[in-house]
N, C-alpha and C positions, 0 to 999 in steps of 0.2 A: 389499294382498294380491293374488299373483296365483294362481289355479288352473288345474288342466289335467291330464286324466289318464295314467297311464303304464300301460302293460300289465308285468303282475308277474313275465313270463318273458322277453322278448324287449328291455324298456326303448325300444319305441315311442313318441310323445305324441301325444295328443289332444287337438282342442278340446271342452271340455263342452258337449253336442251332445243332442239328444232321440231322434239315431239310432246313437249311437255307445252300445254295450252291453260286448262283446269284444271284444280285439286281433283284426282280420282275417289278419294275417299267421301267429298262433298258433291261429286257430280251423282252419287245414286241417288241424291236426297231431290233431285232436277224434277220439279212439277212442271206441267204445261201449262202457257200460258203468266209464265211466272217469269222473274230477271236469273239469269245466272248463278249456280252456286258453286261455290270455288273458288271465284275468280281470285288469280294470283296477283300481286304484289312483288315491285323488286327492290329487296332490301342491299343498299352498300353502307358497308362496313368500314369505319377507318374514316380518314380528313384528308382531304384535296391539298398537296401538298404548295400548291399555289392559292395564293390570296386572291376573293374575288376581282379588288379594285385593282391589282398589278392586272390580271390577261382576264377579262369577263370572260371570253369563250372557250378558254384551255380550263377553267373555272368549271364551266358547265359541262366540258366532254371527262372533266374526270368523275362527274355523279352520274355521269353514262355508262351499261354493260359493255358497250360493242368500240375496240379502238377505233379512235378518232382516224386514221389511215382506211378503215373500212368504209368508210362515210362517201357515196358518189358528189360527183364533182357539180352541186348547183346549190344555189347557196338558200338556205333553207333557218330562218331564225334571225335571231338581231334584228326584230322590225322594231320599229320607234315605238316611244314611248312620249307620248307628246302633249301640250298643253292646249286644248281646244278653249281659246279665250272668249269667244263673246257665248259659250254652252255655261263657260262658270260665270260670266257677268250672270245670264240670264239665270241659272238655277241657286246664284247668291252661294257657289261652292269655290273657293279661292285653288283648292287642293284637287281639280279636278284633272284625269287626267285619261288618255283612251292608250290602250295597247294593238297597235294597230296589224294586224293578223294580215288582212286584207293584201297586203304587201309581198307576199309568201308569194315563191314562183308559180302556183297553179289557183292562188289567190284566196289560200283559207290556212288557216291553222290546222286543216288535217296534215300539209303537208308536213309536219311535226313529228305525227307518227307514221308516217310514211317512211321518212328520211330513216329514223333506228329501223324499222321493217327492215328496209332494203339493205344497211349495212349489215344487219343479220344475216341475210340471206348470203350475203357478198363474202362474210365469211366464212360460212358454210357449205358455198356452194351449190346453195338453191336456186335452180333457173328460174321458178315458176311459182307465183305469186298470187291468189286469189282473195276476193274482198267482195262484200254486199254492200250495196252504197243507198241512200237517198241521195246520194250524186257528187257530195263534195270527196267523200272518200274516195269514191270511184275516178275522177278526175283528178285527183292527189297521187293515188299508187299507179294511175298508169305514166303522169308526168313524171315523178321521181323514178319511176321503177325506168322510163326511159332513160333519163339519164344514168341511171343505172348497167342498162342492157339486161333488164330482163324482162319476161315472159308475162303481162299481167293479161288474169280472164278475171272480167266485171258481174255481178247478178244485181241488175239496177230498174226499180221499178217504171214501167214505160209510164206514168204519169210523171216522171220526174225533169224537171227543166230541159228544153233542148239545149242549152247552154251548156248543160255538165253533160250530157252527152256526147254534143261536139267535143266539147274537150278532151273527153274518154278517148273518143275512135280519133282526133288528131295525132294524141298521141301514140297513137298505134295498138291500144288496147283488142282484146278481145270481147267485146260488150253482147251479155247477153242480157232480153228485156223482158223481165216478169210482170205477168199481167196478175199485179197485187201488190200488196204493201213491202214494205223495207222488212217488216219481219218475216214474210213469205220467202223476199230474197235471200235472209240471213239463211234461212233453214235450207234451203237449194244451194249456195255456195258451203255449209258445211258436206253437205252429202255429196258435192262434186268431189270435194278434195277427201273425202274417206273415202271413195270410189277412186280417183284418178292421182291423190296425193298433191304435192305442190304445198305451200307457203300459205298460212291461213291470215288473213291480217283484221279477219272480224275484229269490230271493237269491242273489248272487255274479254271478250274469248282469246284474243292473244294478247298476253299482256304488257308486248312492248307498245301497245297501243297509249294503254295506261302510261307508263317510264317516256314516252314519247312526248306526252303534252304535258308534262310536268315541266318543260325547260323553258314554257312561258312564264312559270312563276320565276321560275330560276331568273330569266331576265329580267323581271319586275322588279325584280330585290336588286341585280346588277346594276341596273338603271337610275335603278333611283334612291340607292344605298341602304335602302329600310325596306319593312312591309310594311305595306297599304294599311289604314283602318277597313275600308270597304272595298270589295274586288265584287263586280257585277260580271256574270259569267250567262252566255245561253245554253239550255240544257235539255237534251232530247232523249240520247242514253245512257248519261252520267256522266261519261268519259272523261269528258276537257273538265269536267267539275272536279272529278278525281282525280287526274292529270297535276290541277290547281293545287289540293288538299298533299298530293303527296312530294310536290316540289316545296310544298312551305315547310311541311314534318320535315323532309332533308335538314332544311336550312336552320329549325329550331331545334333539331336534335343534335344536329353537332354544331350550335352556339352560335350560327352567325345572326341569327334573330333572336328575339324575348317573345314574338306574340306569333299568330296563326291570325291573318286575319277574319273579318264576318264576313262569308261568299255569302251572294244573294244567287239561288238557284230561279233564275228566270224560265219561265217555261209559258209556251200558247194556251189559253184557255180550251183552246180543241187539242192539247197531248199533254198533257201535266200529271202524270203517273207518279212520277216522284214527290212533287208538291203534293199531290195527294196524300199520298203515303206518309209524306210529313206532320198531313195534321190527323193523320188518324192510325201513326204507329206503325206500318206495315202495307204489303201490296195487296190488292184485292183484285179481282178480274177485270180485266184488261178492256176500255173503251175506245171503240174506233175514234182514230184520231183523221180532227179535219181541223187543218189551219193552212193557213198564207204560207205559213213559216216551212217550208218544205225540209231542211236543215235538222230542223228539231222535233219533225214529226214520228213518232214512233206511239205503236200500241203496249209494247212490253219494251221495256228499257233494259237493255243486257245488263246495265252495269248501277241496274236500280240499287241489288244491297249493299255494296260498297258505297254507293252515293250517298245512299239513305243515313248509313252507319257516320259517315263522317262528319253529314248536316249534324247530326244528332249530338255526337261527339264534341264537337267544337262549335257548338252554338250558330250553325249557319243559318241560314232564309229563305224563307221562298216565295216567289212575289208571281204571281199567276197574272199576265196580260194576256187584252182581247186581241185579236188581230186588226180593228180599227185602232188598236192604240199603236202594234205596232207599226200601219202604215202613217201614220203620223209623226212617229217617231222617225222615222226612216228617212221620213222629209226633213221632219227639225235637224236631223247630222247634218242631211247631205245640204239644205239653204244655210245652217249656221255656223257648221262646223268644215264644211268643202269634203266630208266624205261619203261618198255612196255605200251606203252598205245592203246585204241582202238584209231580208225580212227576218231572218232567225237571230244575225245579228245585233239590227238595229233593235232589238226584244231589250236590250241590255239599258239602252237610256230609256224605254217606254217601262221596267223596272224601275230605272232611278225616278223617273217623275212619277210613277205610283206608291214610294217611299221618302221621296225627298224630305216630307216633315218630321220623321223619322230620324236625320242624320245630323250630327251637329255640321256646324257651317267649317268647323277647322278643321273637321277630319280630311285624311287622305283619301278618296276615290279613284277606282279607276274600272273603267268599262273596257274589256275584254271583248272585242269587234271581230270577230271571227273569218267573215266571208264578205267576199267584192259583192257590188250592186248587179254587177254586167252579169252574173249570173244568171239571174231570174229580172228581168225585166217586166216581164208579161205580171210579174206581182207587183213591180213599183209604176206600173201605169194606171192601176185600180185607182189609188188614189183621186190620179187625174180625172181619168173617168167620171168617178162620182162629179 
């Protein structure tokens, strides 16, 4: 297999490199207040000389850059893929089915791209590791990167859950707390690390971020031998949506599928930059974002034009919920289903039931649950409250 990254606007190539992040030629084109231009793509070349159904995970580490040897020792991936039975009695969907993220050692599907981050680093011999979080990332690289043994410093907005904080400074993180938004943080962890250097693991800005959350598709397909008609995904900066798009292109490019499925880009009625952008072409200035959904709140979306491009491309969706629907939803998993999810999560079935008449009843679904409940608590008691 060979890899090498390509820039998603201009079709450049790179070698994968520890200083190569964005197309240089598409970063002069970089307005403010705008998603990222450049952002790279990693293309492998060639066919996995093992059959999915013989070794699913030797399967998925060969569409991976970084040897499988490199990889620290916690186990990160293989979460179920399972049939939540009284959510399809009740939504009349036989073929339903949830990919359950939640599972992941630090309890989200960031740690995804965490796990490549860190085998990168581990082969190169990067001590020091840097990341802006609204909290789940930040709590992902500093758990992985512990098992790792390396050096993680956080730039995490202080309104963001005590919970992913906790979990940040348990693991021994270095946590710094900006008082502003996730994208305030993003812009202070790049300038930390072009001032002090280190491992950048921003989303969409480093692109194994992207190659990292693609091996949930990769599993979907392992799992359940096909792709899905319908994959409900939650979406803040693209990432896990392009994560989604680029593990299915694997799969259909070198023949182990015939279709791509229809992702539904979920997003908070207070941060839907992309849905926007969806129905009207393009980004326009960027709205303070204010929702429950802490996970997927963002003002500018890094990895908005590759997301945008791919929706576009392949016929995806985009289904805008309020956050009274997602605390409702959140309840419907965790009383129907037995699973607590957070509020950015649980976004994915308050999509399905804003679409459900939309979907035939035979198709395949499957909701993409990203993060535990126990995370933000203080959002799943609102509910109650009321």
């Amino acid at each position: 297999m060979k890899f090498y990254y390509k820039c998603t606007e201009c079709g450049l190539t790179f070698d994968i490199k520890p200083n190569v992040r964005v197309c240089p030629a598409c970063k002069s084109a970089q307005k403010a207040n705008r998603p990222l231009r450049g952002v790279l793509e990693t293309v492998c070349e060639g066919k996995p000389e093992i059959a999915p159904e013989v070794d699913s995970l030797k399967f998925i580490h060969c569409l991976l850059p970084v040897e499988r040897h490199f990889f620290p020792p916690v186990p990160v991936g293989m979460t179920p893929l399972w049939s939540p039975e009284n959510l399809r009695k009740q939504l009349r969907l036989p073929n339903l089915y949830i990919k359950d993220d939640t599972l992941n050692p630090t309890g989200s599907l960031k740690d995804r791209a965490s796990y490549l981050v860190a085998a990168f680093a581990l082969k190169y011999k990067i001590d020091d590791i840097v990341v802006a979080s609204t909290g789940n990332a930040a709590s992902s690289m500093a758990g992985i990167g512990a098992a790792a043994g390396l050096n993680v410093k956080i730039f995490i907005p202080a309104a963001a859950p005590r919970a992913k904080m906790v979990q940040s400074l348990q693991y021994g993180a270095d946590v710094t707390l900006v008082e502003g938004t996730y994208d305030l943080a993003f812009d202070k962890s790049i300038e930390y690390t072009d001032k002090y250097g280190g491992l950048n693991r921003n989303t969409a800005y480093n692109p194994l971020t992207l190659e990292g959350k693609k091996t949930v598709a990769l599993e979907i397909f392992t799992q359940s031998g096909s792709a899905p008609d319908h994959v409900f995904v939650p979406v803040g900066d693209g990432v896990i949506l392009g994560g989604l798009y680029r593990g299915f292109i694997d799969l259909f490019e070198k023949g182990y599928t015939d279709r791509i499925p229809v992702i539904h880009s979920v997003q908070a009625e207070g941060s839907s930059a992309i849905n926007r952008a969806l129905e009207t072409g393009d980004f326009s200035d960027p709205i303070a974002s204010a929702t429950i959904a802490d996970s997927i709140s963002v003002d500018v979306p890094r990895n908005g034009y590759y997301a945008l491009n791919m929706l576009k491309k392949h016929s995806g969706r985009g289904v805008t919920v309020t956050d009274d629907e997602i605390l409702k939803a959140q309840n419907m998993l965790a009383s129907s289903a037995g699973l607590f999810a957070e509020p950015s999560s649980a976004s994915v079935l308050a999509g399905l039931l804003k679409v459900r008449d939309k979907i035939n009843e035979k198709d395949s679904v499957v909701l993409v649950v990203t993060g535990n409940g126990l995370k933000d608590i203080d959002a799943a008691m609102k509910i109650f409250e009321k």
